[in-house]
C-alpha positions as semicolon CSV with decimal commas, in nm:
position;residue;x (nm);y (nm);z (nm)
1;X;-2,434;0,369;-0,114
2;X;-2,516;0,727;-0,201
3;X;-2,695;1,017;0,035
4;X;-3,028;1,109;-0,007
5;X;-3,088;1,481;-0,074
6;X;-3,056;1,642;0,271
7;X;-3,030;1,312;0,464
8;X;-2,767;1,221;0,683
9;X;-2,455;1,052;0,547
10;X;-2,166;0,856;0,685
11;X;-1,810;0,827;0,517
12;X;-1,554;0,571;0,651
13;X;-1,259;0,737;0,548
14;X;-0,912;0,586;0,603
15;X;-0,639;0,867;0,750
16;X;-0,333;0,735;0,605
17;X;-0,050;0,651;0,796
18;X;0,019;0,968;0,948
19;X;0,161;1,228;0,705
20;X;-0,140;1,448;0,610
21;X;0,007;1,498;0,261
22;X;-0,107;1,158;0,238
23;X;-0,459;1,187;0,216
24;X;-0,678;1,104;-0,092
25;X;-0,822;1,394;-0,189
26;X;-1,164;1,253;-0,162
27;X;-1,012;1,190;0,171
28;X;-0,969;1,574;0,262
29;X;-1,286;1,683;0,123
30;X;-1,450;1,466;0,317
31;X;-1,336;1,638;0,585
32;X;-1,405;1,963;0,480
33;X;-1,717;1,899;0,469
34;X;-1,773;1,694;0,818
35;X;-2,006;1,829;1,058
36;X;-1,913;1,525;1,287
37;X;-1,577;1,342;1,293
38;X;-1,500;1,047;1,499
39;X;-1,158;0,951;1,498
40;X;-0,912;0,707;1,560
41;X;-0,655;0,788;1,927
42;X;-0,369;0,757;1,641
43;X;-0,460;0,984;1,386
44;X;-0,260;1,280;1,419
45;X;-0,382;1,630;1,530
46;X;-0,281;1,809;1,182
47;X;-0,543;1,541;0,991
48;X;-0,836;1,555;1,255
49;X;-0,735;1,938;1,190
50;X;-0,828;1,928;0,778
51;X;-1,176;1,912;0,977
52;X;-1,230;2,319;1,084
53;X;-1,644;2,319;1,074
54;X;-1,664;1,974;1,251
55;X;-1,749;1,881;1,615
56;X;-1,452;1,644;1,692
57;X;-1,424;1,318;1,917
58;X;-1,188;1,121;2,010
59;X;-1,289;0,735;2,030
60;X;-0,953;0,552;1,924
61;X;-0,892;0,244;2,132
62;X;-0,537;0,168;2,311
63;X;-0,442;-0,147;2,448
64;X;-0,426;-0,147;2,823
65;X;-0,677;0,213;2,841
66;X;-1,018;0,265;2,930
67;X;-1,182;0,295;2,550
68;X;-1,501;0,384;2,375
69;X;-1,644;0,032;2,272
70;X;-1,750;-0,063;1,920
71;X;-2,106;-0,033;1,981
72;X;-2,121;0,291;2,151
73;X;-1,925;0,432;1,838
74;X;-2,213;0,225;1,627
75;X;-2,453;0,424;1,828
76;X;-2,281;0,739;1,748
77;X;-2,233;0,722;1,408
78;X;-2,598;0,616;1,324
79;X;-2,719;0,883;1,569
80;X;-2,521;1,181;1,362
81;X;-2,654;1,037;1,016
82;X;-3,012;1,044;1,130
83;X;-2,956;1,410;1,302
84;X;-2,904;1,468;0,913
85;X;-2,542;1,504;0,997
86;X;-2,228;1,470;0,717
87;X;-2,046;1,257;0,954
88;X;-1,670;1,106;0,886
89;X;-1,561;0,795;1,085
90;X;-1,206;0,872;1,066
91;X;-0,960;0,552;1,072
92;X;-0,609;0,494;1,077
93;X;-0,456;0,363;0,741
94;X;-0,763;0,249;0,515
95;X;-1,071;0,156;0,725
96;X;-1,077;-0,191;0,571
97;X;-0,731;-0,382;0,698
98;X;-0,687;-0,485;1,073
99;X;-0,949;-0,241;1,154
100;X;-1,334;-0,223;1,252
101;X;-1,414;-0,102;0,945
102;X;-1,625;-0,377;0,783
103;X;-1,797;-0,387;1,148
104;X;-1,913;-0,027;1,098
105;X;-2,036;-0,029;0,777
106;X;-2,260;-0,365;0,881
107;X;-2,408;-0,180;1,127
108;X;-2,489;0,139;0,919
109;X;-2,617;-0,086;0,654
110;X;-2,860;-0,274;0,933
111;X;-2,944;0,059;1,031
112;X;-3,050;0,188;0,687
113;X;-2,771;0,473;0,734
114;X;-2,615;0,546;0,375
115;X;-2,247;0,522;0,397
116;X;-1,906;0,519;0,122
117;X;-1,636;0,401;0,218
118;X;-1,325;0,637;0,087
119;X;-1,012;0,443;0,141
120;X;-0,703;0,534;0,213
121;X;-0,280;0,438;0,262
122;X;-0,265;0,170;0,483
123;X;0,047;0,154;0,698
124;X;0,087;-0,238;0,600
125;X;0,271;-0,096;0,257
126;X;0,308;0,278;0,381
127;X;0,533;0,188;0,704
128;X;0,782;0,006;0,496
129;X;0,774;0,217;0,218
130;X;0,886;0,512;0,488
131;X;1,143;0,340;0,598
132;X;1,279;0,231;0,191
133;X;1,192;-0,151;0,271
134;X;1,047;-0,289;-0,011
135;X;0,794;-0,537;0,076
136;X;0,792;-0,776;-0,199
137;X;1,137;-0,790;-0,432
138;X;1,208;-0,995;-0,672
139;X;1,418;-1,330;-0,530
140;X;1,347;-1,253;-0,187
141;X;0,979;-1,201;-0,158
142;X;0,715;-1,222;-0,431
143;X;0,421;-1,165;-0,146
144;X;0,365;-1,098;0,209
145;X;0,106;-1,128;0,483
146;X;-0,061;-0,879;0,715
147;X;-0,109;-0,976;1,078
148;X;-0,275;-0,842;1,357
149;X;-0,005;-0,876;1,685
150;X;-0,260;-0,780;1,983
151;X;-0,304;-1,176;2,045
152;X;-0,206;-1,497;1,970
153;X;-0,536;-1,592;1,835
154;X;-0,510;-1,321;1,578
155;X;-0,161;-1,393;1,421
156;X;-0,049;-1,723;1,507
157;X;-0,224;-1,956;1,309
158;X;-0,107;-1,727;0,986
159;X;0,206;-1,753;1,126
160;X;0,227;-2,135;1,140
161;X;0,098;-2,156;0,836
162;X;0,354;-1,991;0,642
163;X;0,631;-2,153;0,474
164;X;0,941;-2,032;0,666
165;X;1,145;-1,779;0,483
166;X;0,898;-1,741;0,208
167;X;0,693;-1,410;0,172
168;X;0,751;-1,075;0,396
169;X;0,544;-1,079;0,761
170;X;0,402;-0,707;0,818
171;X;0,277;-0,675;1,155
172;X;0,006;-0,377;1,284
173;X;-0,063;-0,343;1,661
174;X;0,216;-0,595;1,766
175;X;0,495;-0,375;1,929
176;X;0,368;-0,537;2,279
177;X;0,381;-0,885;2,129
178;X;0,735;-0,857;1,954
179;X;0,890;-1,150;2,121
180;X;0,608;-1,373;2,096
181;X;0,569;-1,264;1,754
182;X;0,951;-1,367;1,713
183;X;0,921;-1,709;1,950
184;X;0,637;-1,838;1,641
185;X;0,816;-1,764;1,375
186;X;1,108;-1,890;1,495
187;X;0,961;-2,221;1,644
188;X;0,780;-2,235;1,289
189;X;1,151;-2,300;1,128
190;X;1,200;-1,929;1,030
191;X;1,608;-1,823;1,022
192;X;1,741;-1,686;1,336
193;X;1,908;-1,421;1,161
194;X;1,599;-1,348;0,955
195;X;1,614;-0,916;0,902
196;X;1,388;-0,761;1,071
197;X;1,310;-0,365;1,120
198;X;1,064;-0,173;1,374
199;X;0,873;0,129;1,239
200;X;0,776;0,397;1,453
201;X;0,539;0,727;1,363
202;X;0,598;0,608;1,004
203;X;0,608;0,927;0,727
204;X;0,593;1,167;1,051
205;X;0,901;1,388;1,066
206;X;0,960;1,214;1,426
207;X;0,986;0,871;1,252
208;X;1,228;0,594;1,419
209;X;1,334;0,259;1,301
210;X;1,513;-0,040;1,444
211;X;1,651;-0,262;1,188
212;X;1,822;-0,630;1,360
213;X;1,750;-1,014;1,320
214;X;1,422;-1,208;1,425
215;X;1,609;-1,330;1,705
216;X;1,618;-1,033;1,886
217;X;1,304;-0,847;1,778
218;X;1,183;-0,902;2,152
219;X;1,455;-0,703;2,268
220;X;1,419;-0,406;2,050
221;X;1,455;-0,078;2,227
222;X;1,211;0,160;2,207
223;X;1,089;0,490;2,323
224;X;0,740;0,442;2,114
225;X;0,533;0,657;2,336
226;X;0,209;0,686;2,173
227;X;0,412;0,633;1,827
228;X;0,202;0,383;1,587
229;X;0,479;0,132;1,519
230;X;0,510;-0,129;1,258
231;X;0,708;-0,485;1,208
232;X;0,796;-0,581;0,887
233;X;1,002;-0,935;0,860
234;X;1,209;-1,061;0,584
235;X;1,489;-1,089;0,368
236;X;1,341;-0,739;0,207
237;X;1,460;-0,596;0,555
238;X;1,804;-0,671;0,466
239;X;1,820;-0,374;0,129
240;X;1,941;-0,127;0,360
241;X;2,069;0,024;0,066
242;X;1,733;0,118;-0,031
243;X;1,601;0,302;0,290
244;X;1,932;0,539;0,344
245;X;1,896;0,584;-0,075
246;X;1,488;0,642;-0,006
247;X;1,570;0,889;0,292
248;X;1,851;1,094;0,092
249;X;1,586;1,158;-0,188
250;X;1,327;1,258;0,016
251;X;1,573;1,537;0,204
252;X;1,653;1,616;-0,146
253;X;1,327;1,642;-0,285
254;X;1,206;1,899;0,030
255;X;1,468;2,096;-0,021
256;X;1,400;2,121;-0,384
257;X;1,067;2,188;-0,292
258;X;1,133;2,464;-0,042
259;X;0,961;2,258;0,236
């Protein structure tokens, strides 16, 4: 949808996973231009901060934390539009995947609010990617599914439904759930020694990453904090080659760069 000369508008702009050189650029003039930004607990201070004009809140959920709830942040957004406001919903990764993004933009269309959606990086790929894990190669993975580990409900019926071994599992908001996450795939027929790696603050100069077997992905240590941290699950896990080669470039390429 487009805005209305002097009208309120509403842009559901995805964040990235974290680096704020990974913006779109429609992204960052988006936020340029914000004179209201709601955004995401996750998203990092230095991309709420490509935002200088805008009034600023933060109404990210956590698991286990008192949280702003879906509607209120309906409320919100559809309350800034109609104030006339240029108002950014900003959301971790692209607003679309494992997200309330669709949710959002329902309820601005109901509302008669004009909206875009500007997407952006999701972590599904990006997390990976960071880390130099492939997520599809070719004779180990030619696809992959993205689950949502919060609950049961949301990831174990994919889960079962998968044949075992055969595409790349890439789970968002499952650091909690590791083990059960583990206990289905392996009760699903899935190879105890499956690789599997742990992304943490993925392409954020604090980045971690645990790299071990499915069988003891519950047992992972980790000192996450309030890092955003990623599963990924497959034979792709296993071209360690790839991430210390992907992590020597990038060293290389910053100091090339003067960064």
């Amino acid at each position: 949808m487009t805005a209305t000369t002097g009208g309120g508008f509403v842009s559901l702009v995805g964040a990235g996973p974290g680096d704020p050189e990974l913006l779109t650029v429609r992204a960052a003039r988006r936020l340029e231009a914000a004179d209201l930004v709601l955004y995401d607990a996750l998203v990092p201070p230095e991309v709420v901060a490509a935002a200088p004009r805008a009034q600023r809140f933060r109404v990210g959920k956590r698991a286990g934390r008192k949280a702003v709830t879906q509607e209120t942040i309906h409320r919100l957004l559809i309350r800034g539009a109609r104030q006339g406001k240029r108002v950014v919903r900003l959301k971790c990764g692209d607003p679309f995947v494992l997200g309330r993004g669709g949710e959002e933009a329902l309820a601005l269309r109901a509302a008669g609010v004009p909206f875009e959606v500007v997407p952006g990086v999701t972590s599904v790929v990006a997390a990976p990617q960071a880390a130099g894990i492939p997520i599809t190669h070719r004779g180990l993975a030619t696809g992959f599914v993205a689950v949502s580990g919060h609950a049961d409900a949301s990831f174990r019926p994919i889960v079962e439904s998968l044949a075992p071994n055969g595409v790349t599992v890439v789970v968002l908001m499952g650091l909690r759930a590791r083990a059960r996450v583990a206990a289905t795939l392996l009760e699903a027929g899935w190879r105890r020694d499956t690789p599997a790696a742990i992304v943490l603050a993925a392409s954020r100069p604090e980045m971690q990453q645990w790299i071990g077997r499915l069988d003891g992905l519950g047992d992972a240590p980790l000192e996450s904090g309030d890092a955003p941290g990623t599963i990924v699950i497959g034979d792709v896990v296993g071209l360690g080659a790839l991430a210390r080669e992907s992590r020597a470039s990038e060293t290389s390429a910053a100091q090339a760069l003067g960064r």
